[in-house]
Each structure stands twice: as structure tokens, then as C-alpha cells.
PyMOL Python script that loads the backbone (N, CA, C, O; Angstrom):
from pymol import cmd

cmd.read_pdbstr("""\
ATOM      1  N   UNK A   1     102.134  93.048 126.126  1.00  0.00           N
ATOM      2  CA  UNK A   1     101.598  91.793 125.633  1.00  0.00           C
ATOM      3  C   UNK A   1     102.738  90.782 125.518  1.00  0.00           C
ATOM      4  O   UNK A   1     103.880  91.089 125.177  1.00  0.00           O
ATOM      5  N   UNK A   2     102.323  89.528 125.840  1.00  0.00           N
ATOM      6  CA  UNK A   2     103.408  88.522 126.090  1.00  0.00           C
ATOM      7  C   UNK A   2     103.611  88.002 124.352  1.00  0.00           C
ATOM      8  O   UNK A   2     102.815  87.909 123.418  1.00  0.00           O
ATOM      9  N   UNK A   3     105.098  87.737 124.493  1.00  0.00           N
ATOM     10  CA  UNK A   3     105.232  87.459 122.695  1.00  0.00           C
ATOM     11  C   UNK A   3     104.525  86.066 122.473  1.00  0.00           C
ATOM     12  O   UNK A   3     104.064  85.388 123.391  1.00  0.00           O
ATOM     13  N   UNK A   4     104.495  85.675 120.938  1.00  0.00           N
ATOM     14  CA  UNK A   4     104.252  84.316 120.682  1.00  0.00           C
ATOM     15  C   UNK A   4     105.209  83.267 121.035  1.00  0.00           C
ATOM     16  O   UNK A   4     105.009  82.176 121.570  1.00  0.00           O
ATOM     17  N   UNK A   5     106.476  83.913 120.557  1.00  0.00           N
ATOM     18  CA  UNK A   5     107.986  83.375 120.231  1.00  0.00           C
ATOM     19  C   UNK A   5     107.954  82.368 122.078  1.00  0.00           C
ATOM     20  O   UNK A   5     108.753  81.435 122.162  1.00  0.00           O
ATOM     21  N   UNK A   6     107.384  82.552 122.868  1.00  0.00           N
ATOM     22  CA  UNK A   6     108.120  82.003 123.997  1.00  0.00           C
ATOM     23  C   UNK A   6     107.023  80.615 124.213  1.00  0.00           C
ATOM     24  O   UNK A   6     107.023  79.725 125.063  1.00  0.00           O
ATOM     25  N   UNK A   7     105.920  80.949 122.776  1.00  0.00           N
ATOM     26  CA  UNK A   7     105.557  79.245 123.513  1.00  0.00           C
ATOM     27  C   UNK A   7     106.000  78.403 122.559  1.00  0.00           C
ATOM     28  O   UNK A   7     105.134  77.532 122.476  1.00  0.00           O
ATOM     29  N   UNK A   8     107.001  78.141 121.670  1.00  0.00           N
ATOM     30  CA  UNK A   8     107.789  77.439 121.121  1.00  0.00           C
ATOM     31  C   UNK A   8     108.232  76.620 122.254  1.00  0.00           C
ATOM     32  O   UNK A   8     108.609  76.937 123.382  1.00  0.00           O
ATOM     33  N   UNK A   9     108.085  75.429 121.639  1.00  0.00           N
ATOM     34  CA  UNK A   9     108.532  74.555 122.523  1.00  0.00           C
ATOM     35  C   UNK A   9     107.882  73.905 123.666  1.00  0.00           C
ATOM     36  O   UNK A   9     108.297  72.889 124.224  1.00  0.00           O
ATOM     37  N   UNK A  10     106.795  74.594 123.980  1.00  0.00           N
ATOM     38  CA  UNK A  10     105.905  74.180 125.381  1.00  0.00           C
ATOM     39  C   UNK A  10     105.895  73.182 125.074  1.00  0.00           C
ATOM     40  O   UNK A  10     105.815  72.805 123.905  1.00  0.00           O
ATOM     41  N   UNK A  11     106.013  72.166 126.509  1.00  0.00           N
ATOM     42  CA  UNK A  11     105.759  70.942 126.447  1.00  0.00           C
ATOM     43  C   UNK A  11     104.550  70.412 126.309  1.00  0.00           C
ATOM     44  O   UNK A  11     103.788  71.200 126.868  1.00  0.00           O
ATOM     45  N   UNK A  12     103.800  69.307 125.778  1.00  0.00           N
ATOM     46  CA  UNK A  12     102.795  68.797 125.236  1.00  0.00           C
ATOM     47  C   UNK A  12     102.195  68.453 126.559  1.00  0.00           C
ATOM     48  O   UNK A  12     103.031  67.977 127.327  1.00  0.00           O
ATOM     49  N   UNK A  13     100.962  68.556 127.061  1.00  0.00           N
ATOM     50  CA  UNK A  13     100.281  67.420 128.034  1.00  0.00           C
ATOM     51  C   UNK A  13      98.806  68.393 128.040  1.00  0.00           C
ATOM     52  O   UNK A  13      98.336  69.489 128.343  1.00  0.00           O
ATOM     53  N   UNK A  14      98.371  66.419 127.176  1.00  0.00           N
ATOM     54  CA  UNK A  14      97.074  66.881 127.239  1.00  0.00           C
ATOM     55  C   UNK A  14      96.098  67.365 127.888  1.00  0.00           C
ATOM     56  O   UNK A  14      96.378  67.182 129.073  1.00  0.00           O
ATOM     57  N   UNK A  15      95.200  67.831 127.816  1.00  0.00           N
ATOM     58  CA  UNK A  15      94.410  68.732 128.719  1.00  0.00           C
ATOM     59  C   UNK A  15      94.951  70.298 129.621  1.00  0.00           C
ATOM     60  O   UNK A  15      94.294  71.128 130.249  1.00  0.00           O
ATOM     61  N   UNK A  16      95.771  70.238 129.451  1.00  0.00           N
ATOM     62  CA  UNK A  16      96.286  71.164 129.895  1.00  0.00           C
ATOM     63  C   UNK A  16      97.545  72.276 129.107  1.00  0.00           C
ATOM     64  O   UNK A  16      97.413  73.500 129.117  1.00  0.00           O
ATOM     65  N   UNK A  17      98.525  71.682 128.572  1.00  0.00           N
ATOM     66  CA  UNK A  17      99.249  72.475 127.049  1.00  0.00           C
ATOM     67  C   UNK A  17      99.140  71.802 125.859  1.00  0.00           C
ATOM     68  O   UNK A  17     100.161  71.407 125.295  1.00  0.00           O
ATOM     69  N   UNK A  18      97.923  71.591 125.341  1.00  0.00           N
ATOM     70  CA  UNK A  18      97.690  70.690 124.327  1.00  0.00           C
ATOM     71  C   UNK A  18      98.020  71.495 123.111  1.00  0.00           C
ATOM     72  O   UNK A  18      99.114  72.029 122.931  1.00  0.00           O
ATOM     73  N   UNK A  19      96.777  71.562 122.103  1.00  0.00           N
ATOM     74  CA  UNK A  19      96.641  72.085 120.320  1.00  0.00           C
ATOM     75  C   UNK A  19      95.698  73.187 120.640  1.00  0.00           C
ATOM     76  O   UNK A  19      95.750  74.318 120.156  1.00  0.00           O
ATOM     77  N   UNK A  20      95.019  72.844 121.313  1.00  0.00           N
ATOM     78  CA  UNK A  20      93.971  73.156 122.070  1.00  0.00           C
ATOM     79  C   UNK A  20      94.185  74.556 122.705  1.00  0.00           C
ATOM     80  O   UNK A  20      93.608  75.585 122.356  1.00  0.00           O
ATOM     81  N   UNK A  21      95.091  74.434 123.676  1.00  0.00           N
ATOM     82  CA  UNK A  21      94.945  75.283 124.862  1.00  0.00           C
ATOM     83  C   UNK A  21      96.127  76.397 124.431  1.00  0.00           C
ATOM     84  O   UNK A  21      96.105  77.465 125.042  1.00  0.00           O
ATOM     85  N   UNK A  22      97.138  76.198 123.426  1.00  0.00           N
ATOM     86  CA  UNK A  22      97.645  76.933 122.263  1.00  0.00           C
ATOM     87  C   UNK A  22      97.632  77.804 121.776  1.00  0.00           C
ATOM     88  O   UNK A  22      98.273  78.851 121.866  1.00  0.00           O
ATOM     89  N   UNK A  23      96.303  77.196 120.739  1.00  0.00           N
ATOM     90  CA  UNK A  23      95.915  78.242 120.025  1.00  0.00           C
ATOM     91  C   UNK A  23      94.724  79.130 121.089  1.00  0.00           C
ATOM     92  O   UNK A  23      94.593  80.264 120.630  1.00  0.00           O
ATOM     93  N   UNK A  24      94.319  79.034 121.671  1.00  0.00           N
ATOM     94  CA  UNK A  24      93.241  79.669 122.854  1.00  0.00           C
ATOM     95  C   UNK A  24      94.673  80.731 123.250  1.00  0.00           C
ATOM     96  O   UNK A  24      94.574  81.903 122.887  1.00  0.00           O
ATOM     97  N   UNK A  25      95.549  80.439 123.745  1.00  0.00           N
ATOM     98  CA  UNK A  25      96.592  80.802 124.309  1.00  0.00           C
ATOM     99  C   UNK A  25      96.827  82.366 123.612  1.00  0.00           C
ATOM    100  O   UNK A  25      96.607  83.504 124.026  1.00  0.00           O
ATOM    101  N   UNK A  26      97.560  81.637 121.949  1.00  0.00           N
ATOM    102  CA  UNK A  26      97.791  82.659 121.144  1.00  0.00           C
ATOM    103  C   UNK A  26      97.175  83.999 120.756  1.00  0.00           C
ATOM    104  O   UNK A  26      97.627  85.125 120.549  1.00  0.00           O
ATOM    105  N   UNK A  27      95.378  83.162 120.731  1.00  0.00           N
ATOM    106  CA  UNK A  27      94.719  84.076 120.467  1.00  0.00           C
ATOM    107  C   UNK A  27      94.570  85.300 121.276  1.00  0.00           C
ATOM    108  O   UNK A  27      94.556  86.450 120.837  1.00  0.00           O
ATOM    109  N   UNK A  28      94.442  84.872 122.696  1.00  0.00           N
ATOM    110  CA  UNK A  28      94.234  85.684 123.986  1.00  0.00           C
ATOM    111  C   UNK A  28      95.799  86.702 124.191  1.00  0.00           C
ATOM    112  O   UNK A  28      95.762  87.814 124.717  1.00  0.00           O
ATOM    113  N   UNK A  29      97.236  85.993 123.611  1.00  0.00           N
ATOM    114  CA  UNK A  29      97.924  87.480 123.292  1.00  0.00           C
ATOM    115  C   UNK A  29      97.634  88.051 122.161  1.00  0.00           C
ATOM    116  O   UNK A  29      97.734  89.272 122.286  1.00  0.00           O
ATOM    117  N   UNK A  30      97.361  87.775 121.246  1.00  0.00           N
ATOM    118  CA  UNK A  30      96.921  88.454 120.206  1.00  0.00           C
ATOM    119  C   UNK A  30      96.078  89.701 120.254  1.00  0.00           C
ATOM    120  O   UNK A  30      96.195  90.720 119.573  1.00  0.00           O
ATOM    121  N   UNK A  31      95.033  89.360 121.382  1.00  0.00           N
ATOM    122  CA  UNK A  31      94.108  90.386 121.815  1.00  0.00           C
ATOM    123  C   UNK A  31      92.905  89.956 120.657  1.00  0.00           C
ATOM    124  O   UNK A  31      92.196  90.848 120.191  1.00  0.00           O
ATOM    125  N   UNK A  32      92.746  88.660 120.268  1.00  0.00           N
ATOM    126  CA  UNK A  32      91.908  88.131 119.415  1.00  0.00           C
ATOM    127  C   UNK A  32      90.282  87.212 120.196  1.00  0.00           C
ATOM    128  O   UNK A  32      90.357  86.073 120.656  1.00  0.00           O
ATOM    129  N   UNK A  33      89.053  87.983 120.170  1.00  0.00           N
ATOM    130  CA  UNK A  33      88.136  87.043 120.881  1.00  0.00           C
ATOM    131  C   UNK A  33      88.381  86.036 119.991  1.00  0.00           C
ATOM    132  O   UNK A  33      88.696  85.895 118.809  1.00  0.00           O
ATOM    133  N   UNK A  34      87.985  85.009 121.517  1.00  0.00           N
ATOM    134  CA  UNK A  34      87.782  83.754 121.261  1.00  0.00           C
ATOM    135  C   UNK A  34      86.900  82.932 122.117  1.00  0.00           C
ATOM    136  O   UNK A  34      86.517  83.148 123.267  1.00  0.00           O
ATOM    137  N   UNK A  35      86.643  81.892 121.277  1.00  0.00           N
ATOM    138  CA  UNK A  35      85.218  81.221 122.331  1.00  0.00           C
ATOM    139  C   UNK A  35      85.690  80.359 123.669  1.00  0.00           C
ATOM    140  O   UNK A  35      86.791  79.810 123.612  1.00  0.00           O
ATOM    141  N   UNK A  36      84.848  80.218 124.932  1.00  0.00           N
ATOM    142  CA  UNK A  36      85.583  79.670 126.027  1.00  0.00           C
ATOM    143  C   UNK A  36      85.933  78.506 125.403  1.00  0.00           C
ATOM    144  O   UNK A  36      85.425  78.010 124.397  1.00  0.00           O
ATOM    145  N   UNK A  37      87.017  78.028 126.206  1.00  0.00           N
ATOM    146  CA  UNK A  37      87.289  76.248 126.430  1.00  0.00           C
ATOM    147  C   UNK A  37      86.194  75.386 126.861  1.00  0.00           C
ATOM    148  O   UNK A  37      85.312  75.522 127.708  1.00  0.00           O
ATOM    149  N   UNK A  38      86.467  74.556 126.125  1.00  0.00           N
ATOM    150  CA  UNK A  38      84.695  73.520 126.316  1.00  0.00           C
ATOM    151  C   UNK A  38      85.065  71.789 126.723  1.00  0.00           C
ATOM    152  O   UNK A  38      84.704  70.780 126.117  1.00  0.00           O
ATOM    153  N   UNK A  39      85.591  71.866 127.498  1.00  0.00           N
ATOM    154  CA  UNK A  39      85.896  70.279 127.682  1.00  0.00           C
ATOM    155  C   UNK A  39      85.598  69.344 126.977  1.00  0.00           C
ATOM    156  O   UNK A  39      86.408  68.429 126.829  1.00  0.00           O
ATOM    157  N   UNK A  40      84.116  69.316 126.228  1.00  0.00           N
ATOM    158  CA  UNK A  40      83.862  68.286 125.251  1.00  0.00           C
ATOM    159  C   UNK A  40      84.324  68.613 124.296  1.00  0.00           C
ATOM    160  O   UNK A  40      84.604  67.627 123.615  1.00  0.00           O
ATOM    161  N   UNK A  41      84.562  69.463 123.864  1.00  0.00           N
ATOM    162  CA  UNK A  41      85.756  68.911 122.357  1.00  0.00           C
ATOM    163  C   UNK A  41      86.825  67.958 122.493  1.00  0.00           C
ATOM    164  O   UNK A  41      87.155  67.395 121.450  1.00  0.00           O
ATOM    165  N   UNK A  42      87.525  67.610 123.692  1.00  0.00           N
ATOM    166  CA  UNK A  42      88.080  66.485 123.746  1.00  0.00           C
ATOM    167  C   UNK A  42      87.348  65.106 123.581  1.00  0.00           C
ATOM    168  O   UNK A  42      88.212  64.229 123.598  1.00  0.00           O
ATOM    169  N   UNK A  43      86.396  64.698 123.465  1.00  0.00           N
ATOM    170  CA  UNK A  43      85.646  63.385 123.494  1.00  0.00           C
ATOM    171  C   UNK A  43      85.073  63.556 122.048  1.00  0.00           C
ATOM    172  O   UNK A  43      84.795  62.494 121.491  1.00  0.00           O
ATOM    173  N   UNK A  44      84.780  65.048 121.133  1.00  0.00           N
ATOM    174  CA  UNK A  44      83.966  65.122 119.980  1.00  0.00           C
ATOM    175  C   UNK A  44      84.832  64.270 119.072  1.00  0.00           C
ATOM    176  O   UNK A  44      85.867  63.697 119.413  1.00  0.00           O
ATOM    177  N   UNK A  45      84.202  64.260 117.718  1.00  0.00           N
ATOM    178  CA  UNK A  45      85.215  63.813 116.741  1.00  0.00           C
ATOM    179  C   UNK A  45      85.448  64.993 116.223  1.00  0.00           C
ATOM    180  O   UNK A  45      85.252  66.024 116.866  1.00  0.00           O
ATOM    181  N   UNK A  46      85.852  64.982 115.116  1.00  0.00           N
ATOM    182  CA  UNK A  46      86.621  66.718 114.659  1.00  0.00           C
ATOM    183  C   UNK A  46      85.987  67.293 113.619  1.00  0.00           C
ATOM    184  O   UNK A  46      86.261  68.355 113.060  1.00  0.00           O
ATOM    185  N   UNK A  47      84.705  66.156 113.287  1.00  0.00           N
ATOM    186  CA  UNK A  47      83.313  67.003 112.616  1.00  0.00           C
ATOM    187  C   UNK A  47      82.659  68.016 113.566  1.00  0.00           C
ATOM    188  O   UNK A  47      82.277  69.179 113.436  1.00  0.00           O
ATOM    189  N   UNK A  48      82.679  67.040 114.669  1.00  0.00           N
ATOM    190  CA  UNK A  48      81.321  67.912 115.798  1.00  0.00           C
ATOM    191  C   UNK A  48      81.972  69.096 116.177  1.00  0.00           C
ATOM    192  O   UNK A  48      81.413  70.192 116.121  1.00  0.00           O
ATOM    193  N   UNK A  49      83.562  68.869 116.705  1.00  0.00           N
ATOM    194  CA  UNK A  49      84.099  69.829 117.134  1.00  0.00           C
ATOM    195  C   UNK A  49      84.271  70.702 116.187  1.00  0.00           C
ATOM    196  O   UNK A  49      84.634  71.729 116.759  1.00  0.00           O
ATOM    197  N   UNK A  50      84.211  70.910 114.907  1.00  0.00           N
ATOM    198  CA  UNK A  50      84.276  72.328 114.152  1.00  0.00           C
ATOM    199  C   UNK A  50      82.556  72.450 113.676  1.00  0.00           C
ATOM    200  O   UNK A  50      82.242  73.474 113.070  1.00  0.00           O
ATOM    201  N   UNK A  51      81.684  71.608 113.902  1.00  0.00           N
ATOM    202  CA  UNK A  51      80.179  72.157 113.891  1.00  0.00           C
ATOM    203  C   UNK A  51      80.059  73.099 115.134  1.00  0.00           C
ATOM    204  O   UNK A  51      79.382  74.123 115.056  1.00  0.00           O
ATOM    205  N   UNK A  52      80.834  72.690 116.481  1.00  0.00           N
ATOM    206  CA  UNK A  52      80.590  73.437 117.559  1.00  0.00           C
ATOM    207  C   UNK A  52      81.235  75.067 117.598  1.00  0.00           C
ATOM    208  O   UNK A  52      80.680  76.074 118.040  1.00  0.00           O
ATOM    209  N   UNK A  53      82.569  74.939 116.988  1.00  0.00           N
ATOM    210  CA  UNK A  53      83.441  76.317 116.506  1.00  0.00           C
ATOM    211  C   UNK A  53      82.822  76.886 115.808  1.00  0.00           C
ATOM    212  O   UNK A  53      83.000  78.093 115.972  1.00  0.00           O
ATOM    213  N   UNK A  54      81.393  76.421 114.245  1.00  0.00           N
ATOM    214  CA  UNK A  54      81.051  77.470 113.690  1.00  0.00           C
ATOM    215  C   UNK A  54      80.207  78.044 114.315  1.00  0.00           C
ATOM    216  O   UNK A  54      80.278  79.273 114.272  1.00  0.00           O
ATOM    217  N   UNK A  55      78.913  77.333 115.261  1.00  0.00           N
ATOM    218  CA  UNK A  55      78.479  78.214 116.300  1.00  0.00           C
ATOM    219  C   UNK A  55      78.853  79.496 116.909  1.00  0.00           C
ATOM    220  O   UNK A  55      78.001  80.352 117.145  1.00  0.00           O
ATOM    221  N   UNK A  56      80.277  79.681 117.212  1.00  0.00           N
ATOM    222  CA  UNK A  56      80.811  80.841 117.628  1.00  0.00           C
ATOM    223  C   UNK A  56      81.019  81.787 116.759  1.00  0.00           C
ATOM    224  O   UNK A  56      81.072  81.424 115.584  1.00  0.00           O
ATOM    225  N   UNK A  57      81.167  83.025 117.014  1.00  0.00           N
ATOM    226  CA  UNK A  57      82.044  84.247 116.662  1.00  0.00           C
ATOM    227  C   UNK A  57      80.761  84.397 114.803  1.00  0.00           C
ATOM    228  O   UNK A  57      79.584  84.035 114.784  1.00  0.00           O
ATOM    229  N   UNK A  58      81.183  84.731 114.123  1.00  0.00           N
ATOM    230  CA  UNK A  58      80.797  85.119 112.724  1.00  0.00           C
ATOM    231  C   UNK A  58      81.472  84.574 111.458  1.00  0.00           C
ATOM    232  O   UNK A  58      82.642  84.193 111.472  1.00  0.00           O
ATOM    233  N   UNK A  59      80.871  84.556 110.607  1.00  0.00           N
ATOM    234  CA  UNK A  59      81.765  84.581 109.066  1.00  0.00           C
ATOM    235  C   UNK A  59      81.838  85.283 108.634  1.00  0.00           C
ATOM    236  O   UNK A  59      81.113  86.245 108.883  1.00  0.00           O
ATOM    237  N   UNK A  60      83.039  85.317 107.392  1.00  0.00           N
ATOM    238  CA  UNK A  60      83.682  86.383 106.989  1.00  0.00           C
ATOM    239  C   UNK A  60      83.544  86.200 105.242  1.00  0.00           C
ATOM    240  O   UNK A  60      83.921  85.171 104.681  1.00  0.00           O
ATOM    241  N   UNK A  61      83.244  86.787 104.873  1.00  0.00           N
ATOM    242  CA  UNK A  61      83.692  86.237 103.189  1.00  0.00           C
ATOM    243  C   UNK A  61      84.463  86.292 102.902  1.00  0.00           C
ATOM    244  O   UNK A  61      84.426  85.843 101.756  1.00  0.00           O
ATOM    245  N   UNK A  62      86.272  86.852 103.349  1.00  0.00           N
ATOM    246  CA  UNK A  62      87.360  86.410 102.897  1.00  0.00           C
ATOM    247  C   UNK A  62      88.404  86.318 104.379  1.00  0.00           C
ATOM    248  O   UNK A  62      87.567  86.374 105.279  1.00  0.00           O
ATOM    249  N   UNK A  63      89.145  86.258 104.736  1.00  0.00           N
ATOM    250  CA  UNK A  63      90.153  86.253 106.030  1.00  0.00           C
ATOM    251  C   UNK A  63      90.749  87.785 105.558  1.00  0.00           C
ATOM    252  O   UNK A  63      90.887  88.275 104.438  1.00  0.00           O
ATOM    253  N   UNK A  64      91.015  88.270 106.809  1.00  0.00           N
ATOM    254  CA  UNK A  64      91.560  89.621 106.457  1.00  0.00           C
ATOM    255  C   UNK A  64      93.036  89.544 107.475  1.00  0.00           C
ATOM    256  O   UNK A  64      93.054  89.302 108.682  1.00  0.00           O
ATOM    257  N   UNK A  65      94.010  89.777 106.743  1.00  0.00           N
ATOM    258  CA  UNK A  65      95.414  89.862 107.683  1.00  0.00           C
ATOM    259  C   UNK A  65      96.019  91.253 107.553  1.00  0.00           C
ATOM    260  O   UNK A  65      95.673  91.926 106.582  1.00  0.00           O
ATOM    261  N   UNK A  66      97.138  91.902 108.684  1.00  0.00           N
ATOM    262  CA  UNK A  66      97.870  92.945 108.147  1.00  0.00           C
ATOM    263  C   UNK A  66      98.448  93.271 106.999  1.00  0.00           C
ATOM    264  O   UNK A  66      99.042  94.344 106.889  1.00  0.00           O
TER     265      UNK A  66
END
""", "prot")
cmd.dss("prot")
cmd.show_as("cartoon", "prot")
cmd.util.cbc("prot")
cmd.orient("prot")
């Protein structure tokens, strides 16, 4: 599995190494599902776009870490 440590630093450009494509990034070494990339979250505002994220995956009643 590829480390985290090496995307320090990635250069920014939107649509392509954004905030976005990142954390999608991270998650996918992590070995963490995650929901596809959706092009319209770039045009949403950042209500719609986390109404559209709770759609995905489940809730949890607390976050669970190692």
C-alpha cells in the first residue's frame, strides 16, 4: 500500500489534485470505501454537496479509530 506521507505537497490543480481528489485518494490507500467522484460537487454549494455525501455509505453513532 502506497504511504500517505508522499502526497504532502501535491501540487494543487483543480479538478484534477484538488481537496477533493485527496481525500478520495487517501481513502483508496487506506483501503477505506468510498463513494465515486461526482463532478457536480464542483458547481454544488457545500450544503448540497454534504446532503449528497450523506446519501452515501451509513451512520455511525460515534467515529471509531485505532
Amino acid at each position: 500500500m502506497a504511504e500517505l506521507a508522499d502526497l504532502i505537497g501535491t501540487p494543487y490543480i483543480y479538478g484534477e489534485t484538488d481537496c477533493i481528489h485527496l481525500v478520495l485518494t487517501a481513502l483508496d490507500r487506506l483501503g477505506i470505501e468510498r463513494p465515486p467522484l461526482n463532478r457536480d460537487w464542483y458547481d454544488m454549494s457545500p450544503r448540497a454537496w454534504g446532503r449528497d455525501l450523506l446519501r452515501w455509505g451509513k451512520r455511525v453513532p460515534r467515529p471509531a479509530y485505532d
